[in-house]
LOVEX-430109 format. One record per atom (N, C-alpha, C, O): z, y, x; atom name; chain. Coordinates in Angstrom, 2 decimals, m for minus. Atoms other than C-alpha are relative to their C-alpha. Layout:
N
<<Z,Y,X>,CA,A>
...
//
This chain:
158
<<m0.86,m0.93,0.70>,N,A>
<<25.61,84.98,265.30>,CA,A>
<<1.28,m0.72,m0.39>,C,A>
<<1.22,m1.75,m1.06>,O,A>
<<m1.56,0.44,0.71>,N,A>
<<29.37,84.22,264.52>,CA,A>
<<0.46,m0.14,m1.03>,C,A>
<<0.14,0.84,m1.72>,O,A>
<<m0.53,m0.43,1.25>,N,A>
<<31.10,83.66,261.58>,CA,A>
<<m0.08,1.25,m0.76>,C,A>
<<0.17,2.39,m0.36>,O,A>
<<m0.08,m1.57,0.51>,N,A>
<<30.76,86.12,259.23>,CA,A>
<<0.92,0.23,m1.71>,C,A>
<<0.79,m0.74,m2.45>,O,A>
<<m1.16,0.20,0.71>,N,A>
<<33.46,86.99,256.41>,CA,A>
<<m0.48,0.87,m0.99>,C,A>
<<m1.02,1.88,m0.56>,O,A>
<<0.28,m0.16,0.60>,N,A>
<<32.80,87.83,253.09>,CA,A>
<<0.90,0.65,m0.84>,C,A>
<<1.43,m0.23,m1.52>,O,A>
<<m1.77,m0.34,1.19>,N,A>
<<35.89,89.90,250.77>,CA,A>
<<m0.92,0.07,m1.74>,C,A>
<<m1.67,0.78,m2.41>,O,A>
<<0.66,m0.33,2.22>,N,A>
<<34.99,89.13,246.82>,CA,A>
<<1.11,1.06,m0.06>,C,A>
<<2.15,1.21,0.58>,O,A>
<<m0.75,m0.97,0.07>,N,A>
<<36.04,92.13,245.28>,CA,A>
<<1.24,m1.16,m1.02>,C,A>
<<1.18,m2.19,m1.69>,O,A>
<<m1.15,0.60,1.34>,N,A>
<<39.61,91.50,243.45>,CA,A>
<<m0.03,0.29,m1.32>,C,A>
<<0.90,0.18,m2.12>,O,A>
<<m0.30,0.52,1.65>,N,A>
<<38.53,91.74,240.24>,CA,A>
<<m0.45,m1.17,m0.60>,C,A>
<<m0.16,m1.73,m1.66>,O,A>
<<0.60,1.37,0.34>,N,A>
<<36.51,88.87,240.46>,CA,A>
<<0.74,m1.27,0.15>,C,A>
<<1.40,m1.51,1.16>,O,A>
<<m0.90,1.07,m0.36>,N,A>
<<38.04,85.58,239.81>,CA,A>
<<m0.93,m1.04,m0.37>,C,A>
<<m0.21,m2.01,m0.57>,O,A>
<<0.50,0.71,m0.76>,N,A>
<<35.13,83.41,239.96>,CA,A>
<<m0.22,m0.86,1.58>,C,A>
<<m0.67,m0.35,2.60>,O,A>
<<0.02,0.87,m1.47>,N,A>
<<35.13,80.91,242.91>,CA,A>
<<m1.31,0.94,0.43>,C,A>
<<m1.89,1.56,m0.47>,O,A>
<<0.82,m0.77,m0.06>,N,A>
<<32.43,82.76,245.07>,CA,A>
<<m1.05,m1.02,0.27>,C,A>
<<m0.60,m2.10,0.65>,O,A>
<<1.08,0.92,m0.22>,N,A>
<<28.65,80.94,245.41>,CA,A>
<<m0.92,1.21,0.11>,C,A>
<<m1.10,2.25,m0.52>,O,A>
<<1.39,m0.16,m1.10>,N,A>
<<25.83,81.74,247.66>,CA,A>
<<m1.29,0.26,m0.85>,C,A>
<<m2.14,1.15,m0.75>,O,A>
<<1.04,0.18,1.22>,N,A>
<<23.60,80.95,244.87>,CA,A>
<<0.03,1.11,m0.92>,C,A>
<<m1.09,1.31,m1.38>,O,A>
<<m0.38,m0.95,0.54>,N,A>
<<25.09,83.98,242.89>,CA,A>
<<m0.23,1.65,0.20>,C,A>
<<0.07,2.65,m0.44>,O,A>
<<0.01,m1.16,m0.73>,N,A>
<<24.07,86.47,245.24>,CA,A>
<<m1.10,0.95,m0.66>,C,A>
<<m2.14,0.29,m0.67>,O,A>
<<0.89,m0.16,0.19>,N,A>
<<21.86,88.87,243.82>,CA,A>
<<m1.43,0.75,0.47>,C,A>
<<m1.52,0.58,1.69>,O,A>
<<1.33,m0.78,m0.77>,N,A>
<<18.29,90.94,244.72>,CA,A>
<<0.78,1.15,0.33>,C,A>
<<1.74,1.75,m0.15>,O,A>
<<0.36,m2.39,m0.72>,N,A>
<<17.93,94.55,246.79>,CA,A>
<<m0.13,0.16,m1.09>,C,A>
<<m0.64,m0.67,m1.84>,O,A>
<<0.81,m1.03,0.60>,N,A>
<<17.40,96.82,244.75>,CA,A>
<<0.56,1.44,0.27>,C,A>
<<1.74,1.75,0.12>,O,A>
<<m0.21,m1.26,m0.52>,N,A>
<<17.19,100.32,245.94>,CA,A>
<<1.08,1.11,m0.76>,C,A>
<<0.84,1.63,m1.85>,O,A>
<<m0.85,m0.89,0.58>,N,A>
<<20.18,102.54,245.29>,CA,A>
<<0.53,1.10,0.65>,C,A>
<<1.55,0.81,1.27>,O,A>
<<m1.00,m0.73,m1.39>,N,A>
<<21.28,105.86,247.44>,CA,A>
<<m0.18,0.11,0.73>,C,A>
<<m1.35,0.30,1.06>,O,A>
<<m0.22,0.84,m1.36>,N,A>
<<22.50,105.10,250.55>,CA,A>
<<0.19,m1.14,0.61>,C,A>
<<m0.12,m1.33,1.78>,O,A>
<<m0.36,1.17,0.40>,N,A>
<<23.58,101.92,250.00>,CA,A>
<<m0.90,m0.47,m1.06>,C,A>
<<m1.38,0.36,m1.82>,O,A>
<<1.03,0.31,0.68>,N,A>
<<21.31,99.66,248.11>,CA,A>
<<1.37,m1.33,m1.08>,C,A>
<<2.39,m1.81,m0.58>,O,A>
<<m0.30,0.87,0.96>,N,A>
<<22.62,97.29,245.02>,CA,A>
<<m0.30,m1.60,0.48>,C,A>
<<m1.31,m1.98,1.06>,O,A>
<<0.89,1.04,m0.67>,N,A>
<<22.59,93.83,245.77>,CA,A>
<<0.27,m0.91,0.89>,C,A>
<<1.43,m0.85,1.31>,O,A>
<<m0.25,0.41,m1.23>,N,A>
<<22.29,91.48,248.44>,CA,A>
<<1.92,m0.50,0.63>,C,A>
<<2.92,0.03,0.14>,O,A>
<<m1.15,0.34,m0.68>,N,A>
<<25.39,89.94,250.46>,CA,A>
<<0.83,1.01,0.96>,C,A>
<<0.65,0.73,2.15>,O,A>
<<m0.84,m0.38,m1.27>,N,A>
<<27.43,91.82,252.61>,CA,A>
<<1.36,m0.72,0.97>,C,A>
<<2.43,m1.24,0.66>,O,A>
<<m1.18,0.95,m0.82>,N,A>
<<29.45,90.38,255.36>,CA,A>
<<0.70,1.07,1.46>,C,A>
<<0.45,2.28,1.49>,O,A>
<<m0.55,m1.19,m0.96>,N,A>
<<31.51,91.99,258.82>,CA,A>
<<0.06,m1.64,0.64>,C,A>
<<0.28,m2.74,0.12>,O,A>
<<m0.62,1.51,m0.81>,N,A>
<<31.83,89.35,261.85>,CA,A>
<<0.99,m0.59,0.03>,C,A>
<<1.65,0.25,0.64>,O,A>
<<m1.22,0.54,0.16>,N,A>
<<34.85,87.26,261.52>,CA,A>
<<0.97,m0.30,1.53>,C,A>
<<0.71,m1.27,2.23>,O,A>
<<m0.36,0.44,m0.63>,N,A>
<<37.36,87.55,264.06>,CA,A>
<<1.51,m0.66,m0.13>,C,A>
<<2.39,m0.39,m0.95>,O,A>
<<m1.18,1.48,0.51>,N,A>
<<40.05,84.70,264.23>,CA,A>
<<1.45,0.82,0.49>,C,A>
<<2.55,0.39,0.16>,O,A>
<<m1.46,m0.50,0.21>,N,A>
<<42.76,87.37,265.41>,CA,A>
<<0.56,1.46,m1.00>,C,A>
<<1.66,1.88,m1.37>,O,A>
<<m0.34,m1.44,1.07>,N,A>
<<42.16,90.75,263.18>,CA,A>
<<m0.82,m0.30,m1.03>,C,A>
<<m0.92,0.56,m1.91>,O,A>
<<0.64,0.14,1.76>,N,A>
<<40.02,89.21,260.27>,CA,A>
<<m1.49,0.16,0.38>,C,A>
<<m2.42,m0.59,0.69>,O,A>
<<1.85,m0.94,m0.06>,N,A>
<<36.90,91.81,260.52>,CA,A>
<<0.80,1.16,m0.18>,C,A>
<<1.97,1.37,m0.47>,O,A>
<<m0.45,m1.94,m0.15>,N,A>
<<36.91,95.76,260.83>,CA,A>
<<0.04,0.06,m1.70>,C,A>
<<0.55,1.02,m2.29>,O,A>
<<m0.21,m0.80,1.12>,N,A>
<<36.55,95.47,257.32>,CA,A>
<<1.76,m0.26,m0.42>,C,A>
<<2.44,0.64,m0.93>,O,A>
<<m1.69,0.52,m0.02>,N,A>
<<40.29,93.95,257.09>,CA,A>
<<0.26,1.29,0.31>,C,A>
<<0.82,1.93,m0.57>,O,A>
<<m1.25,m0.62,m0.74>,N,A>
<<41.48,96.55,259.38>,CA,A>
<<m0.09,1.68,m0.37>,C,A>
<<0.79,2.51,m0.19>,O,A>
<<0.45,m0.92,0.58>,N,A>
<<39.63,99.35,257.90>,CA,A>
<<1.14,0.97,m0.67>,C,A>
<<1.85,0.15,m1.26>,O,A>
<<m0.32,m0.29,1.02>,N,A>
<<41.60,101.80,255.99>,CA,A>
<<m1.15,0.33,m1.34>,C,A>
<<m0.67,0.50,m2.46>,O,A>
<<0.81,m0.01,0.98>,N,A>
<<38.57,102.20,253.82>,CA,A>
<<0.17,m0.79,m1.19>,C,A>
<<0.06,m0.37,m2.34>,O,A>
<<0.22,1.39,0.38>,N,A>
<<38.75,98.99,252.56>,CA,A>
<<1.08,m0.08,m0.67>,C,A>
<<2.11,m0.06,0.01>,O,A>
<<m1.51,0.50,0.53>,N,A>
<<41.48,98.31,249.95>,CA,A>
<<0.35,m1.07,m0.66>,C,A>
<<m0.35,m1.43,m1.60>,O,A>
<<0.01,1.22,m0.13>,N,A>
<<43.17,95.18,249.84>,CA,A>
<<1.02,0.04,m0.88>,C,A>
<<1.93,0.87,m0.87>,O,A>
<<m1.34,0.29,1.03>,N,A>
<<45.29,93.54,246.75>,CA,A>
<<0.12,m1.72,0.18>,C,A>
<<m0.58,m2.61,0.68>,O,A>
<<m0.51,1.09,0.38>,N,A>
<<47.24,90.81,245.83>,CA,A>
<<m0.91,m1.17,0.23>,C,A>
<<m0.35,m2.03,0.92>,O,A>
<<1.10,0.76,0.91>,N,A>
<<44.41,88.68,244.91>,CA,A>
<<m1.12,0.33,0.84>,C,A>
<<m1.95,m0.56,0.63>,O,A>
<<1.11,0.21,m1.27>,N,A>
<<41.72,89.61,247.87>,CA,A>
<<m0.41,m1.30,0.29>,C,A>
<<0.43,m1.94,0.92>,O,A>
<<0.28,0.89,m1.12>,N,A>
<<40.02,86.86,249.02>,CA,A>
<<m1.40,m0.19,0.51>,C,A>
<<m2.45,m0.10,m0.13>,O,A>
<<0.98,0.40,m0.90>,N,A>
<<37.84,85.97,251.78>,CA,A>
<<m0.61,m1.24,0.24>,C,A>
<<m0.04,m2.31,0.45>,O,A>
<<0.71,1.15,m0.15>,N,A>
<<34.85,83.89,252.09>,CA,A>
<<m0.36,m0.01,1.83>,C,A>
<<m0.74,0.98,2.47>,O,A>
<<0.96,0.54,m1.54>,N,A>
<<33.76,82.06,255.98>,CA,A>
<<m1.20,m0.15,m0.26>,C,A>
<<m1.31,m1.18,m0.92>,O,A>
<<0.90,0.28,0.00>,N,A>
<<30.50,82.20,255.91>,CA,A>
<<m0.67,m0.75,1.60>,C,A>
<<0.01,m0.77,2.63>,O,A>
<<0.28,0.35,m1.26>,N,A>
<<28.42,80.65,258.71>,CA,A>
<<m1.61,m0.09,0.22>,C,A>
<<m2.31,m0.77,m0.53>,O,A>
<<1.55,m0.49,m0.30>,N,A>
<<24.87,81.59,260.03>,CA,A>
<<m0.70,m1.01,0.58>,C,A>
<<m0.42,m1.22,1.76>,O,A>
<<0.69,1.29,m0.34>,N,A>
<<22.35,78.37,260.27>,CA,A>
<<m1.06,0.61,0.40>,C,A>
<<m1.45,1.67,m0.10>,O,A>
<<1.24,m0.39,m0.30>,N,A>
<<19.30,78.55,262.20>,CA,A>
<<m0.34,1.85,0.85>,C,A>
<<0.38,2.68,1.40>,O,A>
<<0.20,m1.69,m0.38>,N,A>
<<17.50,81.99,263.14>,CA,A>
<<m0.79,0.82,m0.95>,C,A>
<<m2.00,0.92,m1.13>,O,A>
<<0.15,m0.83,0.75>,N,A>
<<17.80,84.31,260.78>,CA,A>
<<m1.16,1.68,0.77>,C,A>
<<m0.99,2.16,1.90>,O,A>
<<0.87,m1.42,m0.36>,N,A>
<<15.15,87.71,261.31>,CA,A>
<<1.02,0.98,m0.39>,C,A>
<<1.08,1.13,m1.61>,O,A>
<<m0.44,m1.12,0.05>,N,A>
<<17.52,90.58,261.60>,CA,A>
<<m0.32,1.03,0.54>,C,A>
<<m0.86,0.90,1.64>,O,A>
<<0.20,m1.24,m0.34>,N,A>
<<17.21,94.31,261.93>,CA,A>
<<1.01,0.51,0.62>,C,A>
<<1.79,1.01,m0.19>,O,A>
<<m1.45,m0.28,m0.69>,N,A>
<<19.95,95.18,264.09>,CA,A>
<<m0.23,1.54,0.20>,C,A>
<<m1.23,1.79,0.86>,O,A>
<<m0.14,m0.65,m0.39>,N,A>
<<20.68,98.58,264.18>,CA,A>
<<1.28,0.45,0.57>,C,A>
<<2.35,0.48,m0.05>,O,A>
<<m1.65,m0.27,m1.41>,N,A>
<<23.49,99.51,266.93>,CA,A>
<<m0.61,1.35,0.84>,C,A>
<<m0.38,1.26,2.05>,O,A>
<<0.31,m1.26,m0.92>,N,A>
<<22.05,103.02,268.41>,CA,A>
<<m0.77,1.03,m1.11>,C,A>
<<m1.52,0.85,m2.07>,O,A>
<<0.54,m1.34,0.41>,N,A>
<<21.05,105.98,267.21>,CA,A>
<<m1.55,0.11,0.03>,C,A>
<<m2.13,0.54,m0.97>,O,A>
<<1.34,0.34,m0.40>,N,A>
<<17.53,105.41,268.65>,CA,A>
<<m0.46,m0.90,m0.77>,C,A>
<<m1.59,m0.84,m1.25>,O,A>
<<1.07,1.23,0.83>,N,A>
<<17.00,102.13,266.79>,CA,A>
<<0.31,0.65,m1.79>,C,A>
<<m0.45,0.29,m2.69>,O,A>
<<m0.24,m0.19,1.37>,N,A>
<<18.71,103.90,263.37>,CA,A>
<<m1.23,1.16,m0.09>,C,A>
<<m1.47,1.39,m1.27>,O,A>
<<0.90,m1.65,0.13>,N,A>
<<15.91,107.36,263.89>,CA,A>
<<m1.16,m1.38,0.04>,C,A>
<<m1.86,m1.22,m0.96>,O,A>
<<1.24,0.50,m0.02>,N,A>
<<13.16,104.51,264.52>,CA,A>
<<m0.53,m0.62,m0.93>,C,A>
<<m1.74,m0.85,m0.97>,O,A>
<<0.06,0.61,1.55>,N,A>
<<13.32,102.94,261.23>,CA,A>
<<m0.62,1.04,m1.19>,C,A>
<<m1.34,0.77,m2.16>,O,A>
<<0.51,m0.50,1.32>,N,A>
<<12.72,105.72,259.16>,CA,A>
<<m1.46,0.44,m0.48>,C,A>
<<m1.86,0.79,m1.60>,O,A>
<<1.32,m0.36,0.48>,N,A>
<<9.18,106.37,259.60>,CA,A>
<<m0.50,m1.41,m0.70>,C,A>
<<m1.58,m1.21,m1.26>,O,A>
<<0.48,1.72,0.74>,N,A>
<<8.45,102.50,258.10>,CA,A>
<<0.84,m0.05,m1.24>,C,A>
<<0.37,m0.53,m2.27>,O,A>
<<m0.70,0.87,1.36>,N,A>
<<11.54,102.17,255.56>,CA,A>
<<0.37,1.57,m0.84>,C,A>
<<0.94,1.66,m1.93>,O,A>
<<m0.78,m1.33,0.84>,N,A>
<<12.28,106.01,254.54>,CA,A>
<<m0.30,0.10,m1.35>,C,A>
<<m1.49,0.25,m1.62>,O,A>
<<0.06,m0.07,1.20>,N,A>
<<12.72,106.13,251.05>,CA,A>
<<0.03,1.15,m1.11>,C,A>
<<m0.72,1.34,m2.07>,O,A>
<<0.17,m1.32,0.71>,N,A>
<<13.88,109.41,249.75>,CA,A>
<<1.63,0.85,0.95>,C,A>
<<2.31,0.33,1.83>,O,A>
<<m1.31,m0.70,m0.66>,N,A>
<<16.97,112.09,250.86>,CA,A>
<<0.97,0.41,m0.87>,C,A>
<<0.70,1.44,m1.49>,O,A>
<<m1.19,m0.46,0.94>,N,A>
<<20.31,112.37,248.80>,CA,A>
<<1.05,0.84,0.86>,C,A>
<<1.84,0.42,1.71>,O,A>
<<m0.49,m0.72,m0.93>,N,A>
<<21.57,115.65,249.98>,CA,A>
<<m0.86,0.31,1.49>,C,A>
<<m2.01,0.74,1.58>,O,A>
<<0.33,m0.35,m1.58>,N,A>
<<21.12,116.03,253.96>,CA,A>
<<m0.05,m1.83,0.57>,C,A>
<<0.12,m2.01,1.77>,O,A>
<<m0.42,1.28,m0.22>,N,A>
<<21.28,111.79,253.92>,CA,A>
<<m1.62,m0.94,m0.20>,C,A>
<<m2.27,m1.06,m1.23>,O,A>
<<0.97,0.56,0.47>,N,A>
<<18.39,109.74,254.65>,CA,A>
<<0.16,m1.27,m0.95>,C,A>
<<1.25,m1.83,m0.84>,O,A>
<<m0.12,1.30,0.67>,N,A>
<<17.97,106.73,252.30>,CA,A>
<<m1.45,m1.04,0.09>,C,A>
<<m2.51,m0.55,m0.32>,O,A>
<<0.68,0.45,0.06>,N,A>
<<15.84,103.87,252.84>,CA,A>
<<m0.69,m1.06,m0.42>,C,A>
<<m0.04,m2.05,m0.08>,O,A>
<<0.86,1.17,0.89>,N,A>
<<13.29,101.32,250.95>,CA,A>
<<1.03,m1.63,0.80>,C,A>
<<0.76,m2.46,1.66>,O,A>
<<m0.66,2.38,m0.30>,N,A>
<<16.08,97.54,251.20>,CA,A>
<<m0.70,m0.59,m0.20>,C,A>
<<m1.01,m1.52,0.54>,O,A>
<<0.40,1.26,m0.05>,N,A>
<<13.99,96.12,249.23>,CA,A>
<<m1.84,m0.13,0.79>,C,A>
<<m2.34,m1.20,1.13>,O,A>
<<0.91,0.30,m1.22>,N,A>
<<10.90,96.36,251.31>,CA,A>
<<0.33,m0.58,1.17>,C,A>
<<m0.37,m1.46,1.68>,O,A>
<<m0.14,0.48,m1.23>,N,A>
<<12.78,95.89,254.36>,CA,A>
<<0.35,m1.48,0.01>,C,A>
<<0.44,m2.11,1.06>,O,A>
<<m0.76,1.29,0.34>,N,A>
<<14.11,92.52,252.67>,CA,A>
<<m1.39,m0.77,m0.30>,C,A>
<<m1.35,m1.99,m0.45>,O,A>
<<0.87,0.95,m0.21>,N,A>
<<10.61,91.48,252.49>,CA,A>
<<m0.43,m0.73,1.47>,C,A>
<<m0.85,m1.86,1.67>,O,A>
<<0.10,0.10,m1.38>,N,A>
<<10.35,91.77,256.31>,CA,A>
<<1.22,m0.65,0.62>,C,A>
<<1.06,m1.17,1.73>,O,A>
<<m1.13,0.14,m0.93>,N,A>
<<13.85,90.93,257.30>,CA,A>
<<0.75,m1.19,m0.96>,C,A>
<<0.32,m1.41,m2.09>,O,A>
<<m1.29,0.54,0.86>,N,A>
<<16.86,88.56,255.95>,CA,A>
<<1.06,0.17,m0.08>,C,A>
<<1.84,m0.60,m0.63>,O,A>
<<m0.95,m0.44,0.04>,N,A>
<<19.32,90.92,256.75>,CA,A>
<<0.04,1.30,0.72>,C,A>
<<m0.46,1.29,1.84>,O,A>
<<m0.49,m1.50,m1.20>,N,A>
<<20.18,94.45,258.39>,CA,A>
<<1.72,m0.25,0.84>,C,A>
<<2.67,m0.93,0.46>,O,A>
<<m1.53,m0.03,m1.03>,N,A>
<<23.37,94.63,260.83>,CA,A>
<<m0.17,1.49,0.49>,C,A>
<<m1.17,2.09,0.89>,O,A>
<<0.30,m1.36,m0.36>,N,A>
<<24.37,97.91,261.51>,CA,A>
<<1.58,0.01,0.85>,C,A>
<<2.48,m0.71,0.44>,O,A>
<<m0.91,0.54,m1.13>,N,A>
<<27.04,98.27,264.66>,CA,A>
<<m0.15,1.31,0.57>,C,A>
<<m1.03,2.13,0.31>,O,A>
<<m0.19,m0.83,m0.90>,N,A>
<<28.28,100.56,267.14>,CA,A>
<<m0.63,1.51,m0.12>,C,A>
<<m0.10,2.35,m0.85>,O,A>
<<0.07,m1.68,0.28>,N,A>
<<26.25,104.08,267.62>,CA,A>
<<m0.61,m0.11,m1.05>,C,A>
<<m0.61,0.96,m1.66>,O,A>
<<0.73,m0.04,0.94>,N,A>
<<24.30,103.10,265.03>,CA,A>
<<0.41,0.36,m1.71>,C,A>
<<m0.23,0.82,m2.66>,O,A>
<<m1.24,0.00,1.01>,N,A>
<<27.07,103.07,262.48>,CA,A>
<<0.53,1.44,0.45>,C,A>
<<0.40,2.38,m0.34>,O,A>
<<m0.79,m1.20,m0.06>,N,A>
<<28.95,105.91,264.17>,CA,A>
<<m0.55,1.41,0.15>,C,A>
<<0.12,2.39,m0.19>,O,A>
<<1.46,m1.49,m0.39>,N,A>
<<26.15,108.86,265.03>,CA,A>
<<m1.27,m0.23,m0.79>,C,A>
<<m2.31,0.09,m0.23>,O,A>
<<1.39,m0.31,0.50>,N,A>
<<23.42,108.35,262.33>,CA,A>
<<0.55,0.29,m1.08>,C,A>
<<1.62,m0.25,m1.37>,O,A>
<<m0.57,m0.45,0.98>,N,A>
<<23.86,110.08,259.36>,CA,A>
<<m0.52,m1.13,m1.06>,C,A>
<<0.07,m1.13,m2.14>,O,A>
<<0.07,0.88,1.25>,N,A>
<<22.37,107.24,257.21>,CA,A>
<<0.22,m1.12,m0.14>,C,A>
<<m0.22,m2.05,m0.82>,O,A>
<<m1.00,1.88,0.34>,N,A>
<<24.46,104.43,257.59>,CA,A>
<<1.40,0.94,0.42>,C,A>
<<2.18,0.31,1.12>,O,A>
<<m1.40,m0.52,0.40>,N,A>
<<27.59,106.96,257.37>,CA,A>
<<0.56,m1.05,m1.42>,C,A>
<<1.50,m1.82,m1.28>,O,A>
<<m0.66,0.73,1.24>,N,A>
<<28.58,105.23,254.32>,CA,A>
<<0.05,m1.09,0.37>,C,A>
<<0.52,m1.61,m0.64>,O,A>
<<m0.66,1.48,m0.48>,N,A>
<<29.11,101.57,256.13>,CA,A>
<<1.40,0.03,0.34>,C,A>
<<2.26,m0.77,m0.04>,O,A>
<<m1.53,m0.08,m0.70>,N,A>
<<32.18,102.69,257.93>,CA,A>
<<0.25,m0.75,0.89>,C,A>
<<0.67,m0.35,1.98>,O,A>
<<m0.21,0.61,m1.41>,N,A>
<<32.37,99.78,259.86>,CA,A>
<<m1.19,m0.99,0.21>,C,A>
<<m2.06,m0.93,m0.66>,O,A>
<<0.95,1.22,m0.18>,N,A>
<<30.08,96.86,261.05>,CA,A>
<<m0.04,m1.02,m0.80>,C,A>
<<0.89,m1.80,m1.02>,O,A>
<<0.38,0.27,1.17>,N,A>
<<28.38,95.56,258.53>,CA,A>
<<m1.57,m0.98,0.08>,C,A>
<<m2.59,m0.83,0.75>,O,A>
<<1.83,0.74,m0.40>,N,A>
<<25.41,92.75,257.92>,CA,A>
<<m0.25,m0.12,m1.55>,C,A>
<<0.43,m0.92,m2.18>,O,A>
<<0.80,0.09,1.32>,N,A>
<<23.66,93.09,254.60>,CA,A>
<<m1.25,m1.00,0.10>,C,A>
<<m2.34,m0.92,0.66>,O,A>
<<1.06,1.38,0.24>,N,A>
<<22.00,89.70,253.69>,CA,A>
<<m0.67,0.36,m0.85>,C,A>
<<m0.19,1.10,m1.71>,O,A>
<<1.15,m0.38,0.60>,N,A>
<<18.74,90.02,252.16>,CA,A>
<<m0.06,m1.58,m1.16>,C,A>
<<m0.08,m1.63,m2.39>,O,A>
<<0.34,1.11,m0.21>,N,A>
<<18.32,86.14,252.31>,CA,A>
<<0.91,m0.58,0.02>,C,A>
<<1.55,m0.16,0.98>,O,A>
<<m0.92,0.74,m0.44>,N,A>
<<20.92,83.71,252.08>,CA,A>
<<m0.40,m1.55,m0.02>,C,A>
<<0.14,m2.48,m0.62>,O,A>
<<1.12,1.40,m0.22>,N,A>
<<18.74,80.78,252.78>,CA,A>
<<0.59,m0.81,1.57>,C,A>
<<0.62,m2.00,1.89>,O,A>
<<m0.56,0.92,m1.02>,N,A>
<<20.37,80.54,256.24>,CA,A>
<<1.73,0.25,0.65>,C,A>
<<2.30,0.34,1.74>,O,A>
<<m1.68,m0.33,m0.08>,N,A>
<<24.18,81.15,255.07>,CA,A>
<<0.54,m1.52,0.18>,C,A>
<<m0.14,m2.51,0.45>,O,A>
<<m0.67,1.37,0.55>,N,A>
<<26.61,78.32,254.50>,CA,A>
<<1.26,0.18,m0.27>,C,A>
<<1.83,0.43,0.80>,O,A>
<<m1.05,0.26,0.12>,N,A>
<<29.68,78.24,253.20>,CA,A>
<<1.10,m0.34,1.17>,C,A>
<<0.78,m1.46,1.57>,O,A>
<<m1.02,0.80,m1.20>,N,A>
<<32.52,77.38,256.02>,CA,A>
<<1.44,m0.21,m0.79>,C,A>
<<2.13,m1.23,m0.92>,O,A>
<<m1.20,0.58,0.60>,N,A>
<<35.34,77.78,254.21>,CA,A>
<<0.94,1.77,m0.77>,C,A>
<<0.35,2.84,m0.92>,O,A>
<<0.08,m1.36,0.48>,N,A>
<<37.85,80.63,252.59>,CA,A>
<<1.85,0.41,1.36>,C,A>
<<2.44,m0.16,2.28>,O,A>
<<m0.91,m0.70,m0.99>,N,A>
<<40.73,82.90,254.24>,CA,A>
<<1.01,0.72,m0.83>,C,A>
<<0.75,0.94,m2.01>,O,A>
<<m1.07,m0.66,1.02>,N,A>
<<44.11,84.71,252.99>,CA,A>
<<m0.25,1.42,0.60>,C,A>
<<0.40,1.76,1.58>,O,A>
<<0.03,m1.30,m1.35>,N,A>
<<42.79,88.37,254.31>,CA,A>
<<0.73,0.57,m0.32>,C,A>
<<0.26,1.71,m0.28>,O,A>
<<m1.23,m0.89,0.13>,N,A>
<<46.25,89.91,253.32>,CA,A>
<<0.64,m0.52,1.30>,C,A>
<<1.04,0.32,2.10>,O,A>
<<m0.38,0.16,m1.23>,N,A>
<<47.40,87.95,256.13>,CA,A>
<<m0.24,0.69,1.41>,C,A>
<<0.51,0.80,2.37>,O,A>
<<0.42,m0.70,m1.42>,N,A>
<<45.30,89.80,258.72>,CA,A>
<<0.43,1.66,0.19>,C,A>
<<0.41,2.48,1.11>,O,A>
<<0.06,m1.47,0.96>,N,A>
<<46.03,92.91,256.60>,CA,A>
<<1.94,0.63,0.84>,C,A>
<<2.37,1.67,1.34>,O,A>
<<m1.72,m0.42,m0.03>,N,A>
<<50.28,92.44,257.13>,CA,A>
<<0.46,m0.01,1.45>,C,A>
<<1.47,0.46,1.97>,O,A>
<<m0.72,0.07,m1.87>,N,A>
<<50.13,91.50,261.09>,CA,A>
<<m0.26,0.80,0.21>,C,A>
<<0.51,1.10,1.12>,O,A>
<<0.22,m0.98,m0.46>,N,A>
<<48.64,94.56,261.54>,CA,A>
<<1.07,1.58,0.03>,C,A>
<<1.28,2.59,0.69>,O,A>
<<m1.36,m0.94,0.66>,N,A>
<<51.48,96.35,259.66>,CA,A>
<<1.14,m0.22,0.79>,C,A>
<<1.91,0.73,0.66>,O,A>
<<m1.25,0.83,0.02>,N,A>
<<54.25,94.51,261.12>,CA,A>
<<0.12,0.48,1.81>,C,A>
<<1.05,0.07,2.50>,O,A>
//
């Protein structure tokens, strides 16, 4: 797995640590919790950079993370692998939206990745927006280093 890039939100002005990260715990659609990261690429950032979702200040900054070893992920990237999950992790339905048990799956897994149709055609990873890896586990993160993501933010503008 590649680099993977981390945005502390900007209100936080703690240095960011690994160690800090905290438990699943089931919330929604989205669960409380846990790491989130987007793959890091070295000429547009990550989709979350390029996102308009995503809103970026002054004071943004980005952690390098870097993936040691072999982590157990749940990769969902299809429609097929996002419908095959829910008879094992389904949790409850907000609205017309499935929602499902993180922290169970975080006993089984050390992260979800959710990508391509899986992200764009299932209604219950609508709320990612873009490609997305929710660390369960950060046992096989590491630190690499940090990033100015307004920079990736203004070439895009420019």
């Amino acid at each position: 797995m590649k680099l993977q890039l981390h945005l502390t939100p900007w209100y936080e002005e703690n240095e960011f640590n690994l160690e800090k990260v905290e438990c699943i715990k089931n919330h929604l659609a989205k669960p409380e919790g846990g790491l989130w990261t987007s793959t890091f690429n070295p000429d547009t950032g990550s989709e979350w950079i390029q996102s308009p979702f995503v809103d970026l200040f002054d004071n943004s900054k980005g952690t390098l993370i870097e993936v040691i070893g072999s982590p157990n992920i749940l990769q969902i990237d299809s429609v097929e692998k996002a419908q095959n999950i829910s008879d094992k992790y389904f949790f409850k339905s907000v609205l017309t939206t499935p929602c499902y048990d993180y922290e169970k799956m975080s006993e089984e897994f050390d992260a979800i990745r959710v990508s391509g149709e899986g992200l764009n055609k299932s209604s219950a990873f609508r709320e990612y927006f873009v490609e997305s890896t929710l660390w369960f586990n950060t046992k096989y993160l590491e630190v690499y280093g940090s990033i100015n993501v307004l920079k990736y933010r203004l070439e895009e503008l420019n």
